[in-house]
BALOSE-979328 format. One record per residue (C-alpha): x negated, y negated, z. Coordinates in steps of 0.1 Angstrom, whole numbers, plus 2048, in hexadecimal, padded with zeros to 3 digits. Layout:
BEGIN
XYZ
...
***
This chain:
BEGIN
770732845
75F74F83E
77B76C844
79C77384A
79277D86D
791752873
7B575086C
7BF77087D
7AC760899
7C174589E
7E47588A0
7F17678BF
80478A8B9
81B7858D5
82575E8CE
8297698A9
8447858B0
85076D8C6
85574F8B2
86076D893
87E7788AF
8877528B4
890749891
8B174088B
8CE74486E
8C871F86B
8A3726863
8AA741850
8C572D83B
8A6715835
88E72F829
8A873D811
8AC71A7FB
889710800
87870E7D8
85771C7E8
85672B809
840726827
83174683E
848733857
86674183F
85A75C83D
85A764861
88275B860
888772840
87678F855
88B784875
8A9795883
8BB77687A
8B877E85A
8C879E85A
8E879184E
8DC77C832
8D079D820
8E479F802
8DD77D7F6
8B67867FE
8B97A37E8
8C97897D0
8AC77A7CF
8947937CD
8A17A27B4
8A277E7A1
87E7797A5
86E79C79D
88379A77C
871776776
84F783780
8517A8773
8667AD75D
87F7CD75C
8627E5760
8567FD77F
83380777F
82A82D786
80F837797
80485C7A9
7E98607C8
7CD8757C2
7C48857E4
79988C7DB
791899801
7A289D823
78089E833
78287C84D
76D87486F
785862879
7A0867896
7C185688B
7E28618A2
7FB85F884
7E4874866
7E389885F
7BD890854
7B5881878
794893883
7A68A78A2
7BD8B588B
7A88D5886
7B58DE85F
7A68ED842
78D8D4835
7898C980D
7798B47F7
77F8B67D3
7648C17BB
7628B3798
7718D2784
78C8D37A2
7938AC79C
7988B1772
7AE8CE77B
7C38B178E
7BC89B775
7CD8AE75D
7E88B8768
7F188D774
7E8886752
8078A2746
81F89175A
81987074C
80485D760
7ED841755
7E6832776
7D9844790
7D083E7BC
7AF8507CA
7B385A7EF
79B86A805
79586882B
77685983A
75E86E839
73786082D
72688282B
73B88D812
75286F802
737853803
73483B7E5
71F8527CF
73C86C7CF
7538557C2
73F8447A7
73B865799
75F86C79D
76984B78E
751854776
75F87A770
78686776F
77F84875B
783851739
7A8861744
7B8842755
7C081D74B
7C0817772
7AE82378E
7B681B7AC
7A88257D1
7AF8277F6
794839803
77F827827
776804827
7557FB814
7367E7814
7357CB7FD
71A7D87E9
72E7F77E4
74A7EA7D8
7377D17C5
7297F97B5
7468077AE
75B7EB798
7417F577C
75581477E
77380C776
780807797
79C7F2792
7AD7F07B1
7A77F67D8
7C57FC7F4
7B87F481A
7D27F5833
7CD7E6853
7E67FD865
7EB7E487B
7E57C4883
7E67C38AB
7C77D08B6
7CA7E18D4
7E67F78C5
7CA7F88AB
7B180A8C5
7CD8228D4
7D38308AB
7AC83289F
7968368C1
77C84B8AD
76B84288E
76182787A
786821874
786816896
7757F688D
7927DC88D
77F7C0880
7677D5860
78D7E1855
79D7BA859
77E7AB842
7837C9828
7957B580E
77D795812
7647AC807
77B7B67E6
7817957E1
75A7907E2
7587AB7CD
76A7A17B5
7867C07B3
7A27BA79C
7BE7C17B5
7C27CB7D9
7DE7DC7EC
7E57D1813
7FF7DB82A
8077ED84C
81380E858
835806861
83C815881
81E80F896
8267ED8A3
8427D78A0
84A7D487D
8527AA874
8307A2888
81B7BA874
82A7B0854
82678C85D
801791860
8017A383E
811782830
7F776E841
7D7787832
7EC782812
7F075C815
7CE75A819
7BE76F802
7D37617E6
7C573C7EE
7A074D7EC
79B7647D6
7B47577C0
7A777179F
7B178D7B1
7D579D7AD
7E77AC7D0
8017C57DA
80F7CE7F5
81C7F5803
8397FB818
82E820828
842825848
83683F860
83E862856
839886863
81C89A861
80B8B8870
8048AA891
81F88F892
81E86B8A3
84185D8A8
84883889D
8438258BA
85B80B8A7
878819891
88280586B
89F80E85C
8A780C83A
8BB7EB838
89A7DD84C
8817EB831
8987D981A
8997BB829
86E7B882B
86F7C580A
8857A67FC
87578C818
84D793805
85E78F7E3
87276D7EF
84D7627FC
83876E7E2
83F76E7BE
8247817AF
81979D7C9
81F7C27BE
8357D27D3
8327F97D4
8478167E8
83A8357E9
84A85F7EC
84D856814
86B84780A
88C85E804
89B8647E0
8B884E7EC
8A68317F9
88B82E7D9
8A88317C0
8BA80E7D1
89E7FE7D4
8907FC7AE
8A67DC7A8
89C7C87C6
8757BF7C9
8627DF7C3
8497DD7A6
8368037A8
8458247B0
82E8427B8
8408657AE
83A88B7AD
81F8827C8
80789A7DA
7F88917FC
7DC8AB7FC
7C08B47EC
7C38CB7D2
7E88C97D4
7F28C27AC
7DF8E67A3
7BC8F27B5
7CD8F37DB
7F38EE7DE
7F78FB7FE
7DA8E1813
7E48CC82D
7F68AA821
7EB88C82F
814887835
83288F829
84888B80C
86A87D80D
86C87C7E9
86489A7D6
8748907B1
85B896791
850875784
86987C763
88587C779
87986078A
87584F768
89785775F
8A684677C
893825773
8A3825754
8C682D760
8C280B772
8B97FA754
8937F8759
875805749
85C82275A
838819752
81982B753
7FD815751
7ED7F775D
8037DA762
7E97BF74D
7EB7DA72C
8107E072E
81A7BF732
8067B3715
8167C76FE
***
């Protein structure tokens, strides 16, 4: 087996969110008081049968993370480096046809960023560029992670899918951590989103995180835009990447990212709505199937919705976030990549951890929990 593309092979999108629809309270029932549950449970926890059972998920959840992780939230800000991309994507402001003000960070613009992160606390911080090899190829970001290095205890990026070789470059670096989202998982919805630009390329984007894995990264970061597609089949094929990446390249840590689709300059409307309750219920159904993967939610979410959810599966918290380049100090005013639902300073953010009884932290999860 050489890729997950094998395994991905061998599943049919339409009899998945089938058999997902089929599942019953009696299956669901099962899953709940199962010691170690099967991607069959999870495809019941994710089903509308399970919709009722959601308290005692949350239970659960809430159980395990405090097991796993402890009473403490991990913080973490994006650093937007370029909105420069070649690629055409119908739900982002940095899409190609989107004919915007263009710009790519240069080093004494980044350490004006960099400073003012650092003042608001941050020890861990996200790189995020568009694709675009002229200008944000692998050579830029060595020097960047270069320029940053000295600043951070984590860097993490989610910039375009990469060579081996290059990624294999850039852990010297101090790259820590890489985030590549599939978007989606059924590809001819695939095609209809990305039809120009290497992003277009379903199957380089699937393979991304067998070439981490080869690569050695410390952790990687999957998930789906929520919205796209019908929900419970996409997130079952994250659980299945998951499942299987776990089993391989068993040295490597995961997390996975809730982002549902949001607004932007341009706008694409979810072709499939999630409420709140439903984001809840995925939320607790990963954590019931998987005991050690990160679980992050980003400033997409609103102030009400992040604050509920600190108790019941979520391990990171971004805050004070800036979807543009430049936005922290050199160029507030550029186009975001979305928007923000959530516009409270990380201190305030902070202080709402600790009014639920847990503990904000700053840095990377292997140093803080060592202490």
């Amino acid at each position: 087996m050489n890729s997950f593309a094998d395994i991905f092979e061998s599943h049919n999108w339409d009899e998945t969110k089938a058999n997902i629809y089929a599942k019953t309270s009696h299956d669901v029932e099962q899953a709940l008081s199962a010691d170690k549950r099967t991607l069959e449970d999870f495809k019941a926890l994710i089903s509308p049968a399970a919709a009722p059972y959601l308290e005692q998920m949350a239970q659960i959840s809430q159980q395990l993370t405090l097991k796993r992780f402890g009473k403490v939230i991990q913080m973490y800000v994006p650093l937007y480096l370029s909105n420069e991309c070649n690629n055409i994507c119908t739900y982002c402001g940095f899409s190609y046809d989107n004919k915007v003000k263009r710009k790519t960070l240069s080093p004494m613009e980044i350490m004006q960023e960099v400073a003012v992160i650092k003042d608001m606390g941050y020890d861990h911080v996200l790189l995020v560029t568009g694709e675009a090899n002229q200008t944000v190829h692998v050579d830029y970001f060595k020097k960047v992670l270069d320029l940053i290095r000295p600043h951070f205890a984590q860097i993490s990026m989610e910039v375009q899918p990469l060579d081996l070789e290059d990624y294999q470059q850039l852990t010297p670096y101090g790259l820590n951590t890489v985030l590549v989202y599939q978007e989606t998982y059924h590809q001819e919805d695939y095609k209809k989103h990305h039809p120009k630009g290497k992003k277009s390329n379903f199957q380089y984007r699937l393979e991304t995180p067998d070439r981490l894995g080869q690569a050695g990264i410390h952790k990687m970061g999957l998930g789906v835009l929520i919205g796209l597609e019908d929900w419970r089949t996409d997130s079952f094929f994250t659980a299945l990447h998951l499942n299987y990446l776990e089993k391989k390249y068993w040295q490597s840590k995961y997390s996975l990212s809730f982002p549902r689709l949001r607004p932007f300059s341009g706008g694409l409307e979810p072709k499939v709505e999630m409420n709140d309750r439903e984001l809840v219920q995925l939320i607790c159904a990963y954590r019931l199937f998987n005991q050690e993967v990160e679980l992050s939610i980003s400033t997409r979410e609103s102030p009400n919705f992040r604050n509920n959810i600190i108790k019941l599966g979520i391990t990171a918290i971004s805050a004070g976030s800036k979807t543009n380049p430049g936005g922290y100090s050199v160029e507030t005013e550029s186009l975001e990549q979305f928007e923000i639902s959530d516009e409270r300073s990380p201190q305030q953010i902070a202080r709402v951890i600790a009014a639920q009884g847990y503990e904000a932290v700053w840095k990377d999860w292997d140093n803080s929990l060592a202490i």
